[in-house]
C-alpha positions in Angstrom: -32.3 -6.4 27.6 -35.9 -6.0 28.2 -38.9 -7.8 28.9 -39.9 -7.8 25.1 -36.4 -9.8 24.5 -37.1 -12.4 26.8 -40.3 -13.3 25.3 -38.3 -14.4 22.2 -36.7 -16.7 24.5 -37.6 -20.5 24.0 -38.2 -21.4 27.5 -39.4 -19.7 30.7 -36.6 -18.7 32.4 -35.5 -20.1 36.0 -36.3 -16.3 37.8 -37.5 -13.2 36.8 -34.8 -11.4 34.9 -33.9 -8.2 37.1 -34.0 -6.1 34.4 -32.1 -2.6 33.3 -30.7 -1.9 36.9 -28.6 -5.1 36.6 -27.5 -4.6 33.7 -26.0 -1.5 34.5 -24.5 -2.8 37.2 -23.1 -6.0 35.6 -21.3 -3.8 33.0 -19.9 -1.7 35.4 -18.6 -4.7 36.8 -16.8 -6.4 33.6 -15.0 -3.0 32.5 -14.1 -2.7 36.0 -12.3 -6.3 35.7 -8.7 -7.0 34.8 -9.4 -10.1 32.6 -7.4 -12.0 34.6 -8.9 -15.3 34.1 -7.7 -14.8 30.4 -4.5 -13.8 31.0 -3.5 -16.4 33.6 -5.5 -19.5 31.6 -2.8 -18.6 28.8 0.0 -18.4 31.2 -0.9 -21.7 33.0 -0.7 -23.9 30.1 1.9 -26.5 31.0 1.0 -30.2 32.4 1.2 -31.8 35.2 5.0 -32.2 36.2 6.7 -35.6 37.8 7.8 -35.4 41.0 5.6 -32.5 42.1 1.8 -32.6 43.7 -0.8 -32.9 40.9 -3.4 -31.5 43.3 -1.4 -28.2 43.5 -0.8 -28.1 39.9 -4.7 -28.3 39.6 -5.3 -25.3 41.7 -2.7 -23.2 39.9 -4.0 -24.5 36.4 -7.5 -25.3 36.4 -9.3 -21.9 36.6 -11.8 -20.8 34.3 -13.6 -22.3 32.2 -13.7 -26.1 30.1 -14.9 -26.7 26.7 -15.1 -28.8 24.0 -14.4 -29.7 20.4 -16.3 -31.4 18.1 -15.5 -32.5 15.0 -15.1 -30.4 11.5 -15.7 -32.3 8.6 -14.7 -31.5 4.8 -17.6 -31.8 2.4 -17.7 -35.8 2.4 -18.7 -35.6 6.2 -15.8 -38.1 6.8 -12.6 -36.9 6.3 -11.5 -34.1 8.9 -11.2 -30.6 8.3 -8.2 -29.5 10.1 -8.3 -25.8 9.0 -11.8 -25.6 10.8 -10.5 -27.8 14.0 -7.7 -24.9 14.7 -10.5 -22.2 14.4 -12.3 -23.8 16.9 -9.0 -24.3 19.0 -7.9 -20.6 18.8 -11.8 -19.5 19.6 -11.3 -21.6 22.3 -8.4 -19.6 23.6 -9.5 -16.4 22.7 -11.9 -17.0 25.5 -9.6 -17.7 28.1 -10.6 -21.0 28.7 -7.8 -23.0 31.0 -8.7 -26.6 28.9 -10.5 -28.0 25.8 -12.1 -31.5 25.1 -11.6 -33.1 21.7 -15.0 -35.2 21.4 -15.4 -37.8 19.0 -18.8 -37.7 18.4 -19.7 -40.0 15.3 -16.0 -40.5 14.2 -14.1 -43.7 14.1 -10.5 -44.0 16.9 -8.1 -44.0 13.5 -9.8 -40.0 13.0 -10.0 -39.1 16.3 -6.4 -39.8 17.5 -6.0 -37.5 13.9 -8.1 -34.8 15.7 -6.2 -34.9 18.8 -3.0 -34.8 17.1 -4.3 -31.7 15.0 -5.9 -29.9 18.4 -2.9 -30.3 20.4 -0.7 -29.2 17.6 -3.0 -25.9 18.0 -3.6 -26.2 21.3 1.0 -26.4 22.4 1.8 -23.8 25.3 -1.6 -21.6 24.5 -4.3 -24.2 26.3 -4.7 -27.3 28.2 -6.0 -30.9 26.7 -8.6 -33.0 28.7 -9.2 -36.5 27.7 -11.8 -39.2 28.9 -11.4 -42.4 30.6 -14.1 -45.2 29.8 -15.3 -47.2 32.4 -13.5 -50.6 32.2 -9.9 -52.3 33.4 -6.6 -51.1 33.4 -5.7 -53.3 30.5 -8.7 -52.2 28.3 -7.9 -48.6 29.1 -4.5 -49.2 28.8 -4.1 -47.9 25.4 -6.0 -44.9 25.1 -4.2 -43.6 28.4 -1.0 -44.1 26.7 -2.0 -42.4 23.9 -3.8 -39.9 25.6 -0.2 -39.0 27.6 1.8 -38.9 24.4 -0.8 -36.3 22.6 0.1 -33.6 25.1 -3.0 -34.2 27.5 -2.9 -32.7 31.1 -5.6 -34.4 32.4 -8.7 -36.8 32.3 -12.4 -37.2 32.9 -12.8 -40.5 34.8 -15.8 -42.6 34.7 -16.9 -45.3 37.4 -18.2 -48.7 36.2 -21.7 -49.3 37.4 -21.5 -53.1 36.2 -18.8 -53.7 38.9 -20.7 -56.0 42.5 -19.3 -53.8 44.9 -17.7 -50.8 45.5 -14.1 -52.4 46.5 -14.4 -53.6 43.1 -15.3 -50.0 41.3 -12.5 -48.5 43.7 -9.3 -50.9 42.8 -10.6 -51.0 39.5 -9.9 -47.1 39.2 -7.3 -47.1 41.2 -5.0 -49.2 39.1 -5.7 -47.0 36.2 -5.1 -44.1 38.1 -2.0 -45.1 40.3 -0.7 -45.8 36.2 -1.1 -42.7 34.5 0.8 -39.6 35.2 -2.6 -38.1 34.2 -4.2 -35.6 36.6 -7.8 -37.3 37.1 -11.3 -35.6 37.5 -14.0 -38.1 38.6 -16.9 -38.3 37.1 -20.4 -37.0 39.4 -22.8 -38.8 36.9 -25.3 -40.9 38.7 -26.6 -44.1 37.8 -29.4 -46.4 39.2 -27.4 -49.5 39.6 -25.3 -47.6 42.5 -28.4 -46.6 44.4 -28.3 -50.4 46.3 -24.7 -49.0 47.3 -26.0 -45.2 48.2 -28.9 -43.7 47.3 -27.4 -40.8 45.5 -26.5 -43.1 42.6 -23.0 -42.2 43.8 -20.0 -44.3 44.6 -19.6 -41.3 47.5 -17.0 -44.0 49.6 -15.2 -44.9 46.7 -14.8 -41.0 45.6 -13.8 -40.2 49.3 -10.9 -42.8 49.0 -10.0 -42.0 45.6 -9.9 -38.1 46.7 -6.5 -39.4 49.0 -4.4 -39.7 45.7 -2.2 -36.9 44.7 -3.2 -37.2 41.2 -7.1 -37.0 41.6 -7.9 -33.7 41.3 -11.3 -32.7 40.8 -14.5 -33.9 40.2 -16.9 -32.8 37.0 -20.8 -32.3 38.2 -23.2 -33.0 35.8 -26.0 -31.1 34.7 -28.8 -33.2 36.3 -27.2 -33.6 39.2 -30.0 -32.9 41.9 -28.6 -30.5 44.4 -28.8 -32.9 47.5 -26.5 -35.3 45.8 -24.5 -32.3 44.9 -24.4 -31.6 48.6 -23.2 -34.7 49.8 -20.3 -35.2 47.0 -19.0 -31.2 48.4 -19.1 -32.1 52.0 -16.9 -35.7 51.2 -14.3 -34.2 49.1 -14.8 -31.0 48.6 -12.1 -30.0 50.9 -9.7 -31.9 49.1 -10.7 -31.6 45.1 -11.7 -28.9 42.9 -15.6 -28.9 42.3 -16.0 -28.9 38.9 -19.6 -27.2 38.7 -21.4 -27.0 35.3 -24.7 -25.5 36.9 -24.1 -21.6 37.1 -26.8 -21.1 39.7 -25.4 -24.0 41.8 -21.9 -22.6 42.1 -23.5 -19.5 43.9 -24.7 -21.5 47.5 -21.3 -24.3 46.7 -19.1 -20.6 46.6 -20.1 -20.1 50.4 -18.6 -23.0 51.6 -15.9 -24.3 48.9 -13.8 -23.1 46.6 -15.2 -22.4 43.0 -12.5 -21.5 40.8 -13.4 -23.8 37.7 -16.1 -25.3 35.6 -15.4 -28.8 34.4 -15.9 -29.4 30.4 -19.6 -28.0 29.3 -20.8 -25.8 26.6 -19.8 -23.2 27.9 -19.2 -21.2 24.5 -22.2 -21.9 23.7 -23.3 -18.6 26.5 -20.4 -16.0 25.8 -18.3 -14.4 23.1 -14.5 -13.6 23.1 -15.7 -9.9 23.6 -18.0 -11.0 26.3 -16.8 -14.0 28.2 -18.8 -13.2 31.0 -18.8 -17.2 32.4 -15.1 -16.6 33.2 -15.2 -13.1 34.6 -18.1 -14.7 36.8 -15.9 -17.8 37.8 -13.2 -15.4 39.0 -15.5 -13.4 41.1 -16.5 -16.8 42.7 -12.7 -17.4 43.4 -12.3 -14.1 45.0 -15.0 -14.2 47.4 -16.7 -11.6 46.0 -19.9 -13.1 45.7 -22.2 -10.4 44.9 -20.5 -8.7 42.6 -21.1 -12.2 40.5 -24.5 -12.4 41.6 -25.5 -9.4 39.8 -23.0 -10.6 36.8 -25.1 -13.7 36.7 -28.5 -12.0 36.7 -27.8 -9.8 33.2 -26.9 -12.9 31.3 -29.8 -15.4 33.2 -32.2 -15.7 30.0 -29.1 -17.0 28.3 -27.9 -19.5 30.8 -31.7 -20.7 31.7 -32.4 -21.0 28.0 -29.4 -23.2 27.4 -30.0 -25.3 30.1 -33.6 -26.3 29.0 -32.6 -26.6 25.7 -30.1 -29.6 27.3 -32.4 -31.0 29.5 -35.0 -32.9 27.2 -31.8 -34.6 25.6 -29.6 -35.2 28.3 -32.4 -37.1 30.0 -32.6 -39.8 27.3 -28.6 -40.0 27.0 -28.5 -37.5 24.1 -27.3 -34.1 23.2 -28.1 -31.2 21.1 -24.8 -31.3 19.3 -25.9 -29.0 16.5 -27.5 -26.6 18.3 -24.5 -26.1 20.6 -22.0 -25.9 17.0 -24.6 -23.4 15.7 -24.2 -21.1 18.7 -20.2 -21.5 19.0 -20.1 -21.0 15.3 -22.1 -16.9 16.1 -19.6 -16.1 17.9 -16.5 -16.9 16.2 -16.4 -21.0 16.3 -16.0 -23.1 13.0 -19.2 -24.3 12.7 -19.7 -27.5 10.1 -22.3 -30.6 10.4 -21.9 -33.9 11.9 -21.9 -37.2 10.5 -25.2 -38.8 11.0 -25.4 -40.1 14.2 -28.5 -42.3 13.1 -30.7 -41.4 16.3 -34.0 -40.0 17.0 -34.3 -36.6 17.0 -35.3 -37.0 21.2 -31.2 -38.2 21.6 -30.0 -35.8 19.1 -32.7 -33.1 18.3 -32.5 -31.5 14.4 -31.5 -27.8 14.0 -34.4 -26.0 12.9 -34.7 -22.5 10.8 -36.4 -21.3 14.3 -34.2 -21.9 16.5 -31.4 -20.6 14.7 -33.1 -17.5 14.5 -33.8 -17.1 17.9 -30.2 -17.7 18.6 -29.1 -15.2 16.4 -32.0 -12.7 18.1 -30.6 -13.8 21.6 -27.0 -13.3 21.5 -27.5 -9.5 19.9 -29.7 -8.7 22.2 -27.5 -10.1 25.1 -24.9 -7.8 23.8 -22.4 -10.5 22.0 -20.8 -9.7 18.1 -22.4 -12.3 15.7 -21.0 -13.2 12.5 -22.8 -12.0 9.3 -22.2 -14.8 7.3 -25.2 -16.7 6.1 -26.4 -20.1 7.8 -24.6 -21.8 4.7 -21.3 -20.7 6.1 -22.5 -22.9 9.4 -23.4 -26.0 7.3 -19.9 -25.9 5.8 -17.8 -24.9 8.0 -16.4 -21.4 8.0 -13.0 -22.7 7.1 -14.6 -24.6 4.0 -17.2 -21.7 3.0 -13.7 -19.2 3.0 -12.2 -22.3 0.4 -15.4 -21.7 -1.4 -17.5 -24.8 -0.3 -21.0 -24.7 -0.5 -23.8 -26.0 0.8 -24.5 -27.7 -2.5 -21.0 -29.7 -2.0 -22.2 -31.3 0.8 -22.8 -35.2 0.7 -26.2 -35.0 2.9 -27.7 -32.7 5.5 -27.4 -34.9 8.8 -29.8 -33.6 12.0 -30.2 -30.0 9.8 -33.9 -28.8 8.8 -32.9 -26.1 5.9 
């Protein structure tokens, strides 16, 4: 990759890219590899068990990467496509990632407990389910817990309530919901202003540390924004008892030196690698062997990818949004389904609209970063691949939601 390619990049990137040397070496490194991170994810596929320590089981299970799924829609932008919802499932796997997230963004509960049932249908003995916890009681999670246990999930992302008057209140609050699930749970590192009266992190930090003493809290999931002083202080309270579910590449570097980094809690991370490429796990091993340099120079041939993905985040994740489409696009290059959304009736600063430019700058990116691309047309993306293979076409479609043709 040379200088010329980076200046295709949308976004300066966070260092100077190191250029052919590290390249070299990089390679050198991923051949040298045994893959293990994708052979083990698909050997350590089985859910917590009763009786035995859930923290273990995390250790043992969550390694590698976490993604997610969105939704695949047939032409109507309602109904589900369930051929394009296992394609995404087995891209998923032929990744090695250890777990998937079935998101249901813009879909009503009835079709996303039908998505869940379809993924984990794909997903049985090849790859682990995550669900999400709402903030709220016991009672009101009640429900989607249950249902989340029957579908076959392994484990949850749990979210604090920030509404809650103290943090005795937050804390029993998840603790009923926890000490009721046989779900392992990974707490949720998202700050929020009404905490800062409590700590000024935005953290519930004392209600994590207590939390961290049950055998079925696992991990925690680090957002994206998360400034690294906070990330600081959430390590040194638990990270000698939870998993440190990093999503900021650079960031796991400095964390690696201290704590164990073995996993990266549910991001995008398909979005930056390829099945023949998926240099995110190969670097997450490295970090879990201690062999920190060797990852450093991994890192460094696939920076203008990372950096540009994060910036491309940042604007949205800021106002609450997300690029969903953009993310789809770049899963779909490699392999992934593809498909639009269901308007999600936002602004385009929560949930930015593909562009013609972008999508060639993807495209240009990925080749260039080494990755295999599909040749099918953009059409193929609007539909679905799934749906485009049945013959669907663009033309079929019932509108062109947060998509610039």
């Amino acid at each position: 990759m040379s200088n010329n390619n980076n200046a295709i990049l949308p976004v300066i990137t966070r260092r100077q890219f190191i250029g052919a040397s590290s390249l070299a070496s990089a390679a050198f490194i991923t051949e040298g590899m045994s893959m293990t991170t994708s052979a083990s994810t698909q050997e350590t596929h089985s859910k917590p068990q009763s009786g035995k320590s859930h923290k273990a089981w995390a250790k043992q299970h969550l390694r590698g990467g976490e993604v997610f799924i969105l939704p695949s829609h047939q032409a109507d932008l309602k109904s589900l496509d369930e051929d394009g919802l296992r394609r995404d499932v087995r891209h998923s796997i032929a990744q090695g990632f250890c777990s998937i997230m079935p998101l249901n963004t813009g879909i009503d509960v009835d079709t996303y407990m039908h998505m869940n049932s379809v993924i984990a249908d794909e997903a049985k003995n090849k790859i682990l389910m995550v669900g999400v916890i709402r903030p709220g009681s016991w009672q009101k999670q009640k429900a989607n817990v249950r249902a989340l246990e029957r579908q076959g999930f392994s484990h949850a992302l749990m979210y604090f309530n920030p509404e809650l008057q103290s943090l005795d209140e937050i804390y029993q609050q998840m603790r009923e919901i926890i000490e009721n699930t046989s779900l392992a749970i990974v707490l949720y590192v998202r700050p929020n202003k009404k905490i800062e009266r409590f700590d000024p992190t935005g953290l519930p930090l004392d209600v994590f540390d207590k939390l961290a003493e049950l055998d079925n809290v696992v991990a925690v999931k680090f957002t994206q924004e998360l400034r690294p002083a906070a990330a600081y202080a959430v390590a040194k309270r638990v990270g000698d008892r939870l998993l440190l579910g990093v999503v900021d590449l650079e960031m796991m570097l400095p964390l690696s030196l201290k704590y164990k980094v073995q996993w990266a809690a549910q991001w995008g991370i398909d979005s930056l690698q390829s099945p023949e490429k998926p240099w995110v796990n190969q670097y997450l091993e490295l970090l879990s062997l201690g062999k920190n340099e060797q990852a450093y120079d991994l890192y460094w041939q696939y920076e203008p990818i990372a950096s540009a993905f994060y910036a491309m985040q940042a604007p949205s994740l800021r106002v609450g949004g997300h690029p969903w489409l953009q993310i789809k696009y770049m899963k779909w290059l490699t392999g992934g389904n593809g498909g639009l959304l269901s308007d999600l009736h936002e602004s385009p600063e929560h949930i930015p609209h593909l562009t013609p430019q972008e999508r060639a700058t993807f495209r240009h990116n990925f080749i260039n970063a080494g990755f295999k691309v599909t040749d099918l047309p953009d059409e193929a993306f609007m539909v679905g691949t799934e749906a485009f293979k049945r013959g669907v076409r663009a033309s079929d479609l019932v509108a062109t939601p947060q998509y610039i043709v």
